[in-house]
C-alpha positions in Angstrom: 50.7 -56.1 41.7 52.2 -56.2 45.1 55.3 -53.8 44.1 53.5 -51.6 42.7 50.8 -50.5 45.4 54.0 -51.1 47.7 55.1 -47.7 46.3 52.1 -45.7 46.4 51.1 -46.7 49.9 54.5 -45.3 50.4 53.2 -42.2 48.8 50.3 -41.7 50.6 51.8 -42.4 53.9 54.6 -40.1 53.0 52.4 -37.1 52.2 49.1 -37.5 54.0 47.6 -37.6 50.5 44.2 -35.8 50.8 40.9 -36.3 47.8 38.0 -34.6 48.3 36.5 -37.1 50.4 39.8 -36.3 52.9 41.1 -40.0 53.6 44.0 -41.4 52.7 44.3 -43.5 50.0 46.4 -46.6 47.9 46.3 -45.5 44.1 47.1 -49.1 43.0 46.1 -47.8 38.9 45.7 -49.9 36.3 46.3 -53.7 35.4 46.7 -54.4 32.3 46.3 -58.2 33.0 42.3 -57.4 35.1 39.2 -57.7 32.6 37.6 -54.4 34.4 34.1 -55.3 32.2 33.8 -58.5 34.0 34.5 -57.4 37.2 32.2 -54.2 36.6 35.1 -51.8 37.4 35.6 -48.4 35.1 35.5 -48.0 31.8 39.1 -47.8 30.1 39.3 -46.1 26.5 42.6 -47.0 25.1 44.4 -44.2 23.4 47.7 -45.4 23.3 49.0 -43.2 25.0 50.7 -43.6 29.2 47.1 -42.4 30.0 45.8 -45.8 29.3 47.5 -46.9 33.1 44.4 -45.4 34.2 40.7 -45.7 34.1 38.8 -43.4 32.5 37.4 -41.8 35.7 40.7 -41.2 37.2 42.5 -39.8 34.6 41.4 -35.6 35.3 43.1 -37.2 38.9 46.3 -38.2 37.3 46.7 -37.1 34.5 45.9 -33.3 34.5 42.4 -31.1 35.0 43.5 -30.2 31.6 44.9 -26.6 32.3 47.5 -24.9 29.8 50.7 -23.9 31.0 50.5 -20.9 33.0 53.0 -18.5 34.5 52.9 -15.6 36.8 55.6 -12.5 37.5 57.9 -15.3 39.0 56.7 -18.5 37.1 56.7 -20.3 33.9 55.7 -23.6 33.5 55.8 -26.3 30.2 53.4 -28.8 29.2 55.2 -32.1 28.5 54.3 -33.4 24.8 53.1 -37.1 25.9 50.0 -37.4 28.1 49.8 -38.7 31.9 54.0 -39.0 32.2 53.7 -38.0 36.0 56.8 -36.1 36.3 58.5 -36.5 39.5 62.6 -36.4 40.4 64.4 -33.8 38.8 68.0 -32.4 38.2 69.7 -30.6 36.1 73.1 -30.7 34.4 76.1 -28.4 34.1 75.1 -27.2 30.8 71.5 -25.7 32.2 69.4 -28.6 31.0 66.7 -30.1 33.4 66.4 -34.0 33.0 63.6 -36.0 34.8 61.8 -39.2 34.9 58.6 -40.1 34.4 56.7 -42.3 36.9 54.3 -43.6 34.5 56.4 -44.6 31.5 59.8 -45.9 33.3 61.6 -43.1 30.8 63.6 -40.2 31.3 63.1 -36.8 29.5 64.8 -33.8 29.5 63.9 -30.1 28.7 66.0 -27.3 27.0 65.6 -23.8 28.9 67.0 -22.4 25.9 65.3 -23.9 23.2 62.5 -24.9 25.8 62.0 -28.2 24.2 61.5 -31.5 25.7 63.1 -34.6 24.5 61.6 -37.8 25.4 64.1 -41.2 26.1 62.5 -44.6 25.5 63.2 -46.9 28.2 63.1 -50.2 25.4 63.3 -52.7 28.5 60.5 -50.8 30.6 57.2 -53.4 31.0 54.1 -52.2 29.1 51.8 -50.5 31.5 54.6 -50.5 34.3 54.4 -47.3 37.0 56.9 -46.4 39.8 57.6 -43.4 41.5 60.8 -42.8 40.8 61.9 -40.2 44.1 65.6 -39.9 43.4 68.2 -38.5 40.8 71.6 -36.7 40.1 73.8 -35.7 37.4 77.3 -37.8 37.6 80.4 -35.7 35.9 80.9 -38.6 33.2 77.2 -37.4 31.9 75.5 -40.0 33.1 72.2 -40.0 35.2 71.2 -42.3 37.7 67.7 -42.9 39.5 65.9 -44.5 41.6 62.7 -46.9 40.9 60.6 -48.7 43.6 58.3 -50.6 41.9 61.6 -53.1 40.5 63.9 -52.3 43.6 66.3 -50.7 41.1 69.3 -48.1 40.2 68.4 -46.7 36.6 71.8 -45.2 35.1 71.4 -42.9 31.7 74.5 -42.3 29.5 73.6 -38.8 27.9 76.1 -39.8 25.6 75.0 -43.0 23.9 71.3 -42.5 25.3 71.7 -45.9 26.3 70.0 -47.2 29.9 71.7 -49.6 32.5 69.3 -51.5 35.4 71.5 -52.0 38.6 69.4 -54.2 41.2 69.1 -52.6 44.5 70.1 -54.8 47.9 66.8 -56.0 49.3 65.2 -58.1 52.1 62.3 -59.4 52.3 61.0 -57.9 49.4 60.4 -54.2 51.6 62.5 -52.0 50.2 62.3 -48.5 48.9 64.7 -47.1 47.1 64.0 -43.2 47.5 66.4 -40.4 47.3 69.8 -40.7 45.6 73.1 -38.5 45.9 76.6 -39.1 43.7 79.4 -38.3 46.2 82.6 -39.2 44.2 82.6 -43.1 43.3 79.6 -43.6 45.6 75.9 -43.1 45.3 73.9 -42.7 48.2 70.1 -44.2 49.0 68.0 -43.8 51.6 65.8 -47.1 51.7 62.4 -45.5 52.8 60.6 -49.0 53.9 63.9 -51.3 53.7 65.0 -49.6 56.9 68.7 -48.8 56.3 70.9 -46.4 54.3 72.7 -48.0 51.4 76.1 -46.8 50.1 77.0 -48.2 46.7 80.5 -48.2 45.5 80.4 -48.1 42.3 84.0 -49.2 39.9 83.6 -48.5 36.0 86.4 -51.0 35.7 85.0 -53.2 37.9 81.5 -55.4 37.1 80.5 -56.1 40.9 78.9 -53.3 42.7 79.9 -53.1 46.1 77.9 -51.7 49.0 77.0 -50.9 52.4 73.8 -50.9 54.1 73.1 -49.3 57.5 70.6 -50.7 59.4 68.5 -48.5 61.4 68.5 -48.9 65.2 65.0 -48.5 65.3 62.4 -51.5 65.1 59.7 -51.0 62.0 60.8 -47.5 60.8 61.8 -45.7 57.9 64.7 -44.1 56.9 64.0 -40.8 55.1 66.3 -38.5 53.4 70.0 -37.9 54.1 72.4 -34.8 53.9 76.5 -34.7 54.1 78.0 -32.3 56.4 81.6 -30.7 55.9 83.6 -33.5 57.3 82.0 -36.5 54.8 79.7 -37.9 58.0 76.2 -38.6 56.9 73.2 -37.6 58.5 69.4 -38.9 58.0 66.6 -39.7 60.3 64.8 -43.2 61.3 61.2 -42.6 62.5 58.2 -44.3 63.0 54.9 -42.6 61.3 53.6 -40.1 64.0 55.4 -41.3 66.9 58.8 -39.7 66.6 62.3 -40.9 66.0 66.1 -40.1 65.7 68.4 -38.0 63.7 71.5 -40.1 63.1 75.1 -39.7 62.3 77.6 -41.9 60.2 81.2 -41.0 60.5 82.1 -43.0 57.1 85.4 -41.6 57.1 86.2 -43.1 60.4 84.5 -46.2 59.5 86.6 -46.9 56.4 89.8 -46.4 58.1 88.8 -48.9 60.8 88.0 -51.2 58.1 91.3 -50.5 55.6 93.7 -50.7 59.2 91.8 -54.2 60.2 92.0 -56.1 57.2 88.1 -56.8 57.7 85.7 -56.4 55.4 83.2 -55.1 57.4 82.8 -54.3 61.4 80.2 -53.4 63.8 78.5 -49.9 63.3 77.8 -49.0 66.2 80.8 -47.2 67.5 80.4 -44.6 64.0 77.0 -44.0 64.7 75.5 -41.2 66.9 71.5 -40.3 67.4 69.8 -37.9 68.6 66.0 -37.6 69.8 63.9 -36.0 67.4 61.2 -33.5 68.9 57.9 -34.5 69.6 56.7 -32.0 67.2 58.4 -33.9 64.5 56.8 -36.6 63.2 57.3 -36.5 59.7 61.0 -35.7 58.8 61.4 -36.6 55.2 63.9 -33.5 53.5 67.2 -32.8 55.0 70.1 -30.7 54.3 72.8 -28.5 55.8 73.0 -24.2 55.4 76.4 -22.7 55.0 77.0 -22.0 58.4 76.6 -25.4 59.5 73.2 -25.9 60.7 71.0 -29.5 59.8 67.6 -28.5 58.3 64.9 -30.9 58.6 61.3 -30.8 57.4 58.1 -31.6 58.6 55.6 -33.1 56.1 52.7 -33.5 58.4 52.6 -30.3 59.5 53.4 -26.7 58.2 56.7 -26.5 59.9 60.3 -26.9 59.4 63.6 -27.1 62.0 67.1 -26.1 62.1 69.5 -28.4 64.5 73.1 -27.4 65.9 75.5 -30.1 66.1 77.3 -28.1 68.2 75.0 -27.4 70.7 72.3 -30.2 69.6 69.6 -27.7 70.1 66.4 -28.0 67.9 64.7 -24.7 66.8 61.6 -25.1 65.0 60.0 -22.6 62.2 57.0 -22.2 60.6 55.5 -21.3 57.0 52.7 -19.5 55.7 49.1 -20.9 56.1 48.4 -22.1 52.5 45.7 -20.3 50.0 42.4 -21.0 50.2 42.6 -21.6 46.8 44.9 -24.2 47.0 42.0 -26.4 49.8 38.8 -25.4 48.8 37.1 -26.7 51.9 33.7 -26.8 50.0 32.2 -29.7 52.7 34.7 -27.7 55.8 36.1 -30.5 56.6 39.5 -28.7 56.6 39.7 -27.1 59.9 43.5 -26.3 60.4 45.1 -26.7 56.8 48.8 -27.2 56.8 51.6 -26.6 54.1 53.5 -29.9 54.2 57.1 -29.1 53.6 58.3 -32.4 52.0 62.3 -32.1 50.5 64.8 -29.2 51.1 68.1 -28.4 49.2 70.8 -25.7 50.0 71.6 -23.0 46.8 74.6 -21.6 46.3 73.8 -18.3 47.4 73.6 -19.8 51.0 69.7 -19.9 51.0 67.5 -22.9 51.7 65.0 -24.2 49.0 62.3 -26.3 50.2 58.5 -27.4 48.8 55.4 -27.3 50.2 53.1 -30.0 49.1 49.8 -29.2 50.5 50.1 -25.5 49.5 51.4 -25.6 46.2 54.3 -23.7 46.7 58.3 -23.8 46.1 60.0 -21.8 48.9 63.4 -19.9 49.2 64.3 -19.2 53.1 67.9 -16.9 54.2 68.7 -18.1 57.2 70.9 -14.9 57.4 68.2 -13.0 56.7 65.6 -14.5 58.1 63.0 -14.2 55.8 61.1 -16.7 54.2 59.7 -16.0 50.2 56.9 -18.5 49.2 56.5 -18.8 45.4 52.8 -19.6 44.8 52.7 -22.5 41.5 49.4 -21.2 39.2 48.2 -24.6 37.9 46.4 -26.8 39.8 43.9 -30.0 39.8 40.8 -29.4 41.5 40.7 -33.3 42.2 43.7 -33.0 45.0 41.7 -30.7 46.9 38.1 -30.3 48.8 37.1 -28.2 45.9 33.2 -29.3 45.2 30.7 -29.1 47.7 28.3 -31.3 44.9 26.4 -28.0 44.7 29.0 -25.8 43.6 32.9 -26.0 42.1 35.3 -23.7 43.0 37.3 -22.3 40.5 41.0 -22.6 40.1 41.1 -24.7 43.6 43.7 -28.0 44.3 46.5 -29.1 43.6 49.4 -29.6 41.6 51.6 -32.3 43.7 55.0 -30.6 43.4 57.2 -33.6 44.7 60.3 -32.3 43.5 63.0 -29.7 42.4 66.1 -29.0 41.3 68.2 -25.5 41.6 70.3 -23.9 38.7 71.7 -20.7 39.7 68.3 -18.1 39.9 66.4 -21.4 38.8 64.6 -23.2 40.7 63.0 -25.9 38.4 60.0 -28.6 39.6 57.5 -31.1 38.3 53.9 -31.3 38.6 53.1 -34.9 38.9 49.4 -35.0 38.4 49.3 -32.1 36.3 52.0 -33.5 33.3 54.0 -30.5 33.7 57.7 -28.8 34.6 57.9 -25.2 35.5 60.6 -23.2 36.9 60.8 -20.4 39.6 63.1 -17.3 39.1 64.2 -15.8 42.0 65.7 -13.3 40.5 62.9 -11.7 39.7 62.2 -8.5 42.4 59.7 -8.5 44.7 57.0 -6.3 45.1 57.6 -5.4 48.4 59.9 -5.6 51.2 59.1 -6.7 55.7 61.2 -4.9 58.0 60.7 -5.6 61.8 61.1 -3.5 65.0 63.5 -5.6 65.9 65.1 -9.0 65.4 64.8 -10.3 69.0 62.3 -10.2 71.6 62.8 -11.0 75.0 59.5 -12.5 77.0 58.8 -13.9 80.7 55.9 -16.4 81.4 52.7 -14.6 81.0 54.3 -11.4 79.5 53.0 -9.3 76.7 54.8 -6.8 74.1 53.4 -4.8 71.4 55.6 -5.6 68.3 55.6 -3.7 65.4 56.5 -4.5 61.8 56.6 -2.5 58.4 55.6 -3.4 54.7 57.6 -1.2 52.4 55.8 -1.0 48.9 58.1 -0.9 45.9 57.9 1.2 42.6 55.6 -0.7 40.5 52.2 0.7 39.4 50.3 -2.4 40.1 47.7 -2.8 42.7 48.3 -4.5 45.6 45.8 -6.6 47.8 47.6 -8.2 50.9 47.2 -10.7 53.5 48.8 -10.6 56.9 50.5 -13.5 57.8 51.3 -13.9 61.7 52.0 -17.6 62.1 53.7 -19.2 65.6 55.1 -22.8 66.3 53.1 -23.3 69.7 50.4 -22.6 71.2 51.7 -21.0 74.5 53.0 -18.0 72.3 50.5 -16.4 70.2 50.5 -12.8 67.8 47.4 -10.5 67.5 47.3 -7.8 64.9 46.4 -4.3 66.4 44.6 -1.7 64.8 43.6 -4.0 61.4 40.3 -6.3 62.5 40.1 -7.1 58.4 43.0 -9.6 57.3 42.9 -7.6 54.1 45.1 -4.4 53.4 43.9 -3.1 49.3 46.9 -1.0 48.2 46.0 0.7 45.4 48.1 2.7 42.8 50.7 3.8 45.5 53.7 2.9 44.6 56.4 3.8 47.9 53.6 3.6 50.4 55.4 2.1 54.1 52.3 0.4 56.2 52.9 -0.2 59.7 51.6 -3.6 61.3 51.4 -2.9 65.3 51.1 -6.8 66.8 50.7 -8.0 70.4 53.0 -10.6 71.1 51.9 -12.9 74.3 53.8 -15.6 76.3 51.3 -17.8 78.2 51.8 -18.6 82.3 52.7 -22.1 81.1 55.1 -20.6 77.8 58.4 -23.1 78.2 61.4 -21.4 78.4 63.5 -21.5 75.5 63.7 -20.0 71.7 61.5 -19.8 69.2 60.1 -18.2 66.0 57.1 -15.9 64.9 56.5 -15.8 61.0 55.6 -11.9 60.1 54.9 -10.5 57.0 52.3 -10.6 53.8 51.1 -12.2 51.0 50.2 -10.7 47.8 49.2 -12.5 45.3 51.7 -14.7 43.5 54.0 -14.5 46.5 54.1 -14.4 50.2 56.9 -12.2 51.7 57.9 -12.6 55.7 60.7 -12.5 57.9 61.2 -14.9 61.4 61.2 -13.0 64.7 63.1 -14.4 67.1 61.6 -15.2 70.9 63.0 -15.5 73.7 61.3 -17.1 76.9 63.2 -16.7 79.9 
């Protein structure tokens, strides 16, 4: 029983995992070998089905609320045939097929977009009742897939071909490793060891039986490493931090590493001249996604907090953004408890359209940032669990309020597929789709000394449709020194009706306090509506 709580410990540390009551907690689920009448625990009706893993009370929790699959102008999402799978890493394939695996069965699946149907892969050596959160996939071009499971510290690779499984043990110590997020890069696969505190790199031979690999221990006593990202020259990048007190962004120059090794005849030598770190900021605490945009700057995000940060090697500069507040909806705050709700950006991925795809936990929300641009488009999910959310005051329940844990993604062109891991379901994003409306600012730039204040404006353009419109502001900052104030519009709430065309006009009041810290930094502008929240980053500059 110790693996598995290992993993979801993991979990709930990783995400700040919030029930009604609002603490964190270990969902350890349930043993097959416990006699829960003589211990007075839950009653457990077996069905037969994966739900049995969980008591009877907890499986609205876990297993879905018991929604249908719902869509909006931008969303469609699929029930998966079998009951309480738990959906979690996702990928898809170069034929358009999304393949996933299922944290409560130990099986794959995979779903046709074309025929949308789901086909299920039995895992024949997977333990009855076994659970792991499986974090980590990718598509190899032999049509294999490989994975990542915590609970047995293992590899999973899938021959699409034969259908046939293979279980590759992963490098432990101790018994505290995490295998978490997994890449293919040629011949190797790449794993971030969440609790294990290294980066592995496994060389993997088809002509060869052994398995070679590398592990890179952190620097840095008692953390964990999180997610890692390849930059154009093959050097490796991922960040070791300990929970809420900050940590490093590190460097691995494996091509200069394997040359040393190949010219010294050695099979293996010292790290640390390949290695380079760099302080994270204090405001990040929680890095867990990492990737690179086209032009070359490292994005990291922030998964106990709303925000999200860009990094030049170059310069080694850190500039820190910010999302939209989350829904109401997507809280509650029945008891209001919840008195600064965040967004919890938890992975990020780059598209080949040069944009930056990230989700955000807390606010059930898959996101699609330019950083050309400079706008930000949040995609709003429909379902979600009321049981992941403060979402009954025990006098009344508030409809359509929680949850739907979207821990994953995976991008196909337009597509942006996900999971819903307590609410048994895939969906997919098309960002192709056009939006409703479109934020235009002033002006991309605004200079501002110590104590200074600027009026700022910034204009909604309404599109053609016929459909009414009722929007939110959104004026969101990174710190407190620097704040925004809508002008002229006391309400938050701006009805559109039936007027298609109509340009608003949002004057703002942009302040710099006496103590502001010179430097740059971004305002989030814009609206949401509905289904979608539309903005665009203003750039400040204190002087």
């Amino acid at each position: 029983m110790k693996k598995q709580v290992k993993g979801y410990l993991a979990f709930a540390f990783l995400g700040g995992i919030m029930l009604t009551s609002g603490v964190l907690v270990a969902m350890t689920g349930y043993d097959p070998d416990v006699d829960y009448a003589a211990v007075d625990d839950p009653e457990v009706t077996i069905t037969g089905t994966p739900a049995d893993n969980f008591p009877d009370e907890q499986r609205t929790t876990f297993c879905s609320s018991g929604g249908d699959a719902k869509s909006t102008n931008y969303v469609n999402e699929y029930v998966i045939p079998t009951e309480c799978t738990n959906p979690l890493a996702i990928v898809s394939d170069y034929d358009g097929n999304v393949w996933f695996t299922e944290t409560n069965t130990g099986n794959l699946a995979k779903f046709d977009p074309t025929t949308e149907t789901f086909t299920e892969y039995d895992n024949p050596t997977w333990p009855d009742g076994g659970r792991s959160m499986m974090w980590g996939i990718d598509y190899a071009p032999d049509g294999s897939v490989w994975f990542t499971d915590e609970t047995y510290d293992s590899i999973w690779k899938f021959s699409t071909f034969d259908e046939q499984y293979e279980r590759l043990s992963y490098p432990t110590a101790g018994g505290d490793s995490l295998p978490q997020k997994l890449s293919i890069d040629g011949s190797q696969i790449i794993i971030n060891d969440f609790t294990g505190n290294k980066l592995t790199i496994l060389n993997v031979n088809p002509s060869d039986n052994d398995v070679n690999y590398l592990s890179i221990p952190s620097a840095l006593d008692d953390s964990v490493t999180a997610d890692f990202a390849l930059d154009a020259n093959d050097d490796i990048w991922y960040t070791n931090w300990l929970y809420q007190q900050g940590g490093f962004l590190v460097k691995f120059n494996q091509n200069d590493y394997l040359s040393a090794v190949s010219d010294s005849g050695e099979q293996f030598l010292p790290l640390v001249d390949f290695i380079s770190a760099y302080a994270l900021p204090v405001q990040l605490l929680t890095p867990n996604g990492i990737t690179f945009s086209d032009d070359g700057l490292l994005w990291i995000v922030d998964t106990t907090s709303s925000s999200f940060f860009s990094f030049n090697p170059s310069s080694e500069k850190f500039i820190q953004y910010v999302t939209a507040d989350p829904m109401f909806e997507t809280y509650g705050n029945q008891t209001g408890i919840i008195k600064s709700p965040i967004s919890r950006p938890y992975w990020i991925e780059n598209d080949d359209q040069g944009r930056l795809v990230f989700n955000e936990q807390t606010a059930n929300n898959i996101s699609v940032m330019d950083p050309k641009a400079q706008s930000l488009i949040e995609y709003h999910i429909p379902s979600k669990n009321p049981n992941w959310g403060d979402c009954d005051s025990g006098i009344s329940v508030l409809e359509n309020c929680g949850l739907a844990q979207i821990f994953d993604f995976t991008i196909s062109g337009d597509k942006i597929w996900f999971t819903e891991w307590v609410e048994n379901k895939i969906g997919v994003v098309d960002t192709s789709v056009p939006l409703p409306l479109e934020i235009q600012l002033e002006q991309n730039t605004l200079n501002l000394a110590p104590g200074e204040s600027q009026e700022f404006q910034y204009v909604i353009s309404v599109g053609s449709q016929n459909d009414k419109l009722d929007l939110f502001l959104v004026a969101s900052g990174t710190h407190d020194f620097l704040t925004v104030n809508v002008l002229d519009n006391s309400a938050d709430l701006i009805a559109i009706v039936d007027d298609p065309g109509e340009t608003i006009v949002i004057p703002t009041m942009i302040s710099a306090s006496d103590d502001a810290l010179p430097g740059t930094y971004k305002i989030l502008l814009g609206t949401q509506s509905g289904d979608v929240t539309i903005s665009k980053f203003l750039t400040v500059i204190i002087e």
